[in-house]
LUMGURO-845114 format. One record per residue (C-alpha): x, y, z. Coordinates in steps of 0.1 Angstrom, whole numbers, padded with zeros to 4 digits, always signed. Last residue first. Layout:
BEGIN
XYZ...
// end
This chain:
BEGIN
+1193+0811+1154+1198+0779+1134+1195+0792+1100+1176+0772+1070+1167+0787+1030+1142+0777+1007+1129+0789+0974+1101+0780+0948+1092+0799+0915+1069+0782+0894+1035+0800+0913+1055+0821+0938+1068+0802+0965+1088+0815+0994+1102+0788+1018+1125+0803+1052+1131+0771+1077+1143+0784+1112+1162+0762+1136+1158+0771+1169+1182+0762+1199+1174+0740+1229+1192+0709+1211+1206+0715+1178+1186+0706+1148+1209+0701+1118+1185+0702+1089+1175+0679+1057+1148+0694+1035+1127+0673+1011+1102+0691+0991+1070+0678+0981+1047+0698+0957+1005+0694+0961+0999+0727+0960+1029+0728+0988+1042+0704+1009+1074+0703+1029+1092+0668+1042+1113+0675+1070+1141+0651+1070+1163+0654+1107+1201+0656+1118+1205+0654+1153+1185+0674+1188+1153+0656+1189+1127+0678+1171+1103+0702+1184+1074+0715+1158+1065+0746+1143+1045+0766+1113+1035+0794+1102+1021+0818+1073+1031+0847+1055+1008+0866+1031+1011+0882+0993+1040+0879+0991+1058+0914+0984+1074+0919+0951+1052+0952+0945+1062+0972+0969+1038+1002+0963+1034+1025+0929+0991+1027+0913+0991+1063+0919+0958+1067+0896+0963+1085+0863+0945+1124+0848+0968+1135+0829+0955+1122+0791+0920+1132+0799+0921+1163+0817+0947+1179+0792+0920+1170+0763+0892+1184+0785+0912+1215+0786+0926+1218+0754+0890+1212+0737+0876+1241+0765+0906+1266+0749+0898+1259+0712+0859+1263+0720+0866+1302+0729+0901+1309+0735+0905+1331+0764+0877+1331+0780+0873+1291+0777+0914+1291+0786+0904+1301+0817+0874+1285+0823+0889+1255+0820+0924+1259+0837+0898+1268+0874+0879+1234+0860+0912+1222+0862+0923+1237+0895+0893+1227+0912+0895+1193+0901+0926+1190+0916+0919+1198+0946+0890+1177+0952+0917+1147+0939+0940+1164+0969+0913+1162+0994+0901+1124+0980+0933+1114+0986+0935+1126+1019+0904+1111+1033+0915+1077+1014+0950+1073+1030+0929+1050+1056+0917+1027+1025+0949+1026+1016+0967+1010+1043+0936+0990+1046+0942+0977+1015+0979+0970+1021+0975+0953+1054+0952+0927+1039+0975+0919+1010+1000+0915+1038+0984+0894+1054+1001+0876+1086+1006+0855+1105+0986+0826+1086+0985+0791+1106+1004+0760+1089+0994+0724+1085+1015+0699+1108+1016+0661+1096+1025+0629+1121+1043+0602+1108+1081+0616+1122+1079+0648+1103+1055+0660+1081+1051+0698+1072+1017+0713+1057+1021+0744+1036+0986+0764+1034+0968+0777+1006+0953+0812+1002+0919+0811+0982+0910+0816+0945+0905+0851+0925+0925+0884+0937+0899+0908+0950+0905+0945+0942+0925+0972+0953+0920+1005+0942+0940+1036+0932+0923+1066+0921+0912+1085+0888+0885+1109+0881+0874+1117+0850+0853+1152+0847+0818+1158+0835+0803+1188+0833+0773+1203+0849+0767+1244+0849+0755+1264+0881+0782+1288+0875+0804+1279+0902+0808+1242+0885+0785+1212+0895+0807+1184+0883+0793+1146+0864+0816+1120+0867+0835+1100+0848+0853+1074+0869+0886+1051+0866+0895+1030+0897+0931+1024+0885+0945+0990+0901+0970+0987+0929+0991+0952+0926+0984+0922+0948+1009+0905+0967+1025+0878+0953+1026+0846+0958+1035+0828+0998+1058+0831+1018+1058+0807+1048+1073+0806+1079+1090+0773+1093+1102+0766+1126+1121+0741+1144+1131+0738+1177+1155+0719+1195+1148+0685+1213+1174+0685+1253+1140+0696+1276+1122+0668+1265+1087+0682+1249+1049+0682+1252+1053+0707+1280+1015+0712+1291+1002+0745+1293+0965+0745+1301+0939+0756+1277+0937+0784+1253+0915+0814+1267+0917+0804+1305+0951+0797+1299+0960+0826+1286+0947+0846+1317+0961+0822+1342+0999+0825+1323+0990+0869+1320+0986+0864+1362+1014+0841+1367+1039+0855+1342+1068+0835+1358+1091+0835+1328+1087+0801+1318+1053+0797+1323+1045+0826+1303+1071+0817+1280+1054+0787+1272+1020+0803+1273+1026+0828+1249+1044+0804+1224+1020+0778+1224+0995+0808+1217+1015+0815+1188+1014+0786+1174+0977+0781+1179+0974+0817+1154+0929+0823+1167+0945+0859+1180+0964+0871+1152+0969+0909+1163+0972+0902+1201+0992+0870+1192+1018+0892+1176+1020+0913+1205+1023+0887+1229+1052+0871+1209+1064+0906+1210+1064+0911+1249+1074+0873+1258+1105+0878+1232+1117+0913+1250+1111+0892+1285+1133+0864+1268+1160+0882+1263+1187+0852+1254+1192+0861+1217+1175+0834+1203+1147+0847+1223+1150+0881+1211+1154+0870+1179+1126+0847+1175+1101+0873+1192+1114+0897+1164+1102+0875+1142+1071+0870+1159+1063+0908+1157+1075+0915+1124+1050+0889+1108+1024+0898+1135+1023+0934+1112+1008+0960+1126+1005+0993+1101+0976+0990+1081+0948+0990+1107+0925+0961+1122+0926+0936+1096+0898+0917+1096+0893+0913+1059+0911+0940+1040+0902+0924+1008+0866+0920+1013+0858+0952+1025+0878+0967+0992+0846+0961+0977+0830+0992+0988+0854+1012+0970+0831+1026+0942+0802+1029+0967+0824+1052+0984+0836+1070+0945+0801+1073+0939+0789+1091+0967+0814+1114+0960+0794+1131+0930+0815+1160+0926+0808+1195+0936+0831+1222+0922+0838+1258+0929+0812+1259+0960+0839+1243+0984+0821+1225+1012+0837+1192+1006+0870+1206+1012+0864+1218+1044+0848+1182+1051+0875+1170+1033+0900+1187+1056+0885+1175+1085+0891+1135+1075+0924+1144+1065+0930+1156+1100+0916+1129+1118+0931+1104+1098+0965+1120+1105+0961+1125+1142+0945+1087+1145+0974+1072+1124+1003+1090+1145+1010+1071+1178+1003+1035+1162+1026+1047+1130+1054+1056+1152+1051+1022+1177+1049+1002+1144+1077+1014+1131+1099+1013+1163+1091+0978+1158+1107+0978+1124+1140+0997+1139+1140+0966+1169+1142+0945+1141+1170+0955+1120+1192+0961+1152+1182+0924+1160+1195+0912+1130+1231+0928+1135+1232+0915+1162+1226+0878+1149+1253+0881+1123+1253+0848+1111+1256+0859+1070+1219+0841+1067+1209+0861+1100+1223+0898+1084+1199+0891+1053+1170+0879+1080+1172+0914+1101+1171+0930+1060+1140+0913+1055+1120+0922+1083+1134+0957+1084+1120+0959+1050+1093+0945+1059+1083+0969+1089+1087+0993+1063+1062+0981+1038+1035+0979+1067+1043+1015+1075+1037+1030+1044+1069+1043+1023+1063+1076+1006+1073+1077+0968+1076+1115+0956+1050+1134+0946+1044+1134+0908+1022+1102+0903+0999+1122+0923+0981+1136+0889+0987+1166+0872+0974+1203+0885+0970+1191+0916+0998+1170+0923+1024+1193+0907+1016+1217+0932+1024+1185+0960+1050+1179+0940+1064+1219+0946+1058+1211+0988+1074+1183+0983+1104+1204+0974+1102+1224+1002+1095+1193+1025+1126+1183+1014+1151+1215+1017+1135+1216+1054+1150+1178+1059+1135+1160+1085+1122+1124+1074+1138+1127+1044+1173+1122+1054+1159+1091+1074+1140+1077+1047+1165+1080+1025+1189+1059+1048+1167+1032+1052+1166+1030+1016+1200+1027+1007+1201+1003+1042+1179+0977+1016+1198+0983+0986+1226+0972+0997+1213+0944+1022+1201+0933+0990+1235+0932+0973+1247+0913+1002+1221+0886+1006+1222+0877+0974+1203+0844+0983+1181+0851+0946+1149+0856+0967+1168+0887+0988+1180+0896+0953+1143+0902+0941+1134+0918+0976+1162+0947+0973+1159+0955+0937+1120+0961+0943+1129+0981+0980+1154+1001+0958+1132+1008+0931+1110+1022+0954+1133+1044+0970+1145+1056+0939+1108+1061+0924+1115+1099+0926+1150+1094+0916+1148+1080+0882+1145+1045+0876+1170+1015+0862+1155+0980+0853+1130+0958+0870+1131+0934+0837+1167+0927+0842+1161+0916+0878+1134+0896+0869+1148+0880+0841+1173+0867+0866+1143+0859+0892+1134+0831+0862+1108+0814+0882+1074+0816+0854+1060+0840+0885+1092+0862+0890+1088+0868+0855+1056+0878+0852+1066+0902+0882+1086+0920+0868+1070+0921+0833+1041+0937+0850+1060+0962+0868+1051+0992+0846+1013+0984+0847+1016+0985+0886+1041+1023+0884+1009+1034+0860+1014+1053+0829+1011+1088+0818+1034+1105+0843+1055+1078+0852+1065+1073+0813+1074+1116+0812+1096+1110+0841+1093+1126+0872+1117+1151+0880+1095+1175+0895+1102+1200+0871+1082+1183+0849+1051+1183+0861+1056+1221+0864+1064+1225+0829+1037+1208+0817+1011+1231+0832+1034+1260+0821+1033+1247+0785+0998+1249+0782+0988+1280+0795+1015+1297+0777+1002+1278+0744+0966+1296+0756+0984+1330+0759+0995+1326+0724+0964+1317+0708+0945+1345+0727+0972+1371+0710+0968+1358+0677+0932+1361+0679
// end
């Protein structure tokens, strides 16, 4: 008896052991990165980015990269450009190391151990796509607040490169996943009710929307457009303001765009094409007015949530036990997406969505499904496998151990960029060349802004509101 006892603390403390050689912390074991952040982004919501800040605290180095884009984004909304740029090329350059290091996919090789026999909270933090074309985003406009337009465009072209990455790889990887569930899925060990687990997810429809994959961001795309063009390429412009169109089709600024440049550059055949879809381009403009545009932040993107299930397990031998399951889920945030509306000179403008990025998450995560669900198969192999170990070896004290390790280890991967808005919006005008009052609204909020607009350049308006908080900043490009 003594001897069972023994083995069965072995057991015990060799399951823990691994989780915590991994270097996670004991709190990110147990509880959720989006239940973690709550007081981060409570107060970002009341305004107080300060309190923020000092809520968002220190992490460890799995979440460094994380923390990093967190501490990154809430100085960005504080006009510390500088310290965000910090933290923003901190990550870039993580991501790089990672990207081919043997030593790294060694190690998360070990988390991915620690995955099954824990939870995935243990593998370390992989950016998605979407949330690196961001941070590109974001760190282009940091270098275009200190007026360091090449430095922007460096920024930019590494978020399209991206895209282009994550366009060439998505099918391989979802392909792949996909087969090794069905592998999976064949295993006679276990055989949980997935059927659930779809129908669990079936609301996440809704949130993705018409998002088309989880990696092309018009956001990015337009941005760069405004670079390019403020930069004197205007075929690199034409090819991105295309490419932002092609993802937000019914966007009328962007059409304007497309067929301006069209015209501009020649395109007669792509100008005839656009035209047949969006009407003939007409210069509304004098040659001499500047541009000015405005993009939109707007809340807070929405957090993972912990789909929690209990479900029922054929084992090997024929017997049915129940096992909680835990994955990350997004769900439907209440109320709809307002728009900003800009008046200038008696006439009023309302603004066009580029992009959602609440959208892009979900369906970000909704094509990491097939390989979550392989590593949660995974997992309940190994703990049914723990099970019937310790049932051997310790009678009812080894199945209450068990079930009781099950319980308290079992946690969704709830971590992603939580300070992201939760969609970006635009909208333009042309403006004589002088000083001009723009008058912003939003919820029913006025805001006064007074710009330089310099003829045949563009003059970009920044506004992020976040329920209390609101923030603008202006760059002529």
């Amino acid at each position: 008896m003594v001897k069972n006892k023994k083995q069965l603390l072995v057991c015990v403390f060799l399951f823990f052991s691994l989780s915590a050689c991994t270097s996670v912390r004991f709190k990110d074991f147990f509880v959720g990165y989006a239940e973690q952040m709550k007081p981060v982004r409570l107060s970002l919501s009341q305004g107080d980015v300060m309190r923020a800040n000092k809520a968002l605290g220190g992490r460890n180095a799995v979440d460094d990269v994380l923390y990093q884009l967190e501490q990154g984004r809430l100085s960005y909304l504080a006009n510390d450009w500088q310290n965000s740029k910090v933290a923003f090329d901190a990550v870039y350059r993580q991501v790089e190391l990672d990207s081919g290091k043997a030593k790294y996919r060694a190690s998360r090789g070990l988390q991915q151990l620690g995955a099954v026999v824990g939870n995935d909270n243990v593998i370390a933090y992989q950016l998605p796509a979407y949330e690196q074309t961001m941070m590109h985003s974001y760190q282009a406009m940091n270098y275009l607040y200190q007026h360091d337009l090449e430095g922007a465009l460096v920024e930019i072209r590494r978020a399209n490169q991206v895209q282009e990455k994550a366009l060439k790889q998505h099918r391989k990887e979802l392909l792949d996943a996909e087969q090794a569930l069905a592998s999976g899925g064949d295993d006679d060990e276990v055989n949980p009710d997935w059927h659930r687990i779809n129908q669990a997810y079936a609301g996440m429809e809704k949130v993705i929307g018409e998002v088309k994959n989880g990696f092309q961001n018009a956001y990015t795309f337009y941005l760069s457009g405004l670079l390019y063009e403020a930069a004197g390429q205007e075929n690199d412009a034409y090819i991105d303001y295309k490419r932002a169109l092609e993802i937000s089709p019914d966007n009328r600024f962007l059409q304007q765009d497309v067929l301006r440049l069209a015209s501009r550059l020649g395109m007669q055949d792509d100008l005839a094409t656009f035209e047949q879809k969006y009407g003939t381009w007409q210069q509304k403009h004098k040659a001499s007015d500047g541009q000015v545009v405005v993009i939109y932040e707007q809340g807070l993107i929405n957090e993972k949530k912990e789909l929690a299930l209990h479900l029922p397990v054929s084992t090997s031998d024929d017997d049915l036990r129940f096992y909680n399951l835990a994955l990350p889920v997004y769900e439907k945030s209440p109320g709809l997406s307002r728009g900003l509306q800009l008046k200038v000179d008696n006439r009023t403008l309302d603004s066009m969505e580029l992009v959602r990025l609440q959208g892009l998450a979900a369906k970000q995560l909704q094509e990491q499904l097939p390989g979550l669900i392989v590593r949660q198969l995974s997992r309940l192999i190994a703990k049914e496998k723990f099970r019937s170990t310790l049932e051997r070896k310790g009678d009812d004290v080894g199945n209450i151990l068990a079930n009781l390790y099950n319980l308290v280890s079992e946690k969704a991967d709830t971590r992603s960029w939580v300070t992201l808005p939760k969609n970006s919006q635009l909208v333009k005008t042309q403006l004589p060349a002088g000083k001009q009052q723009l008058e912003l609204v939003v919820d029913g909020r006025k805001t006064q802004i007074e710009l330089e607009v310099k003829a045949n350049r563009t003059t970009l308006v920044n506004l992020t509101k976040i329920d209390n908080f609101m923030n603008y900043q202006t760059v002529n490009l």
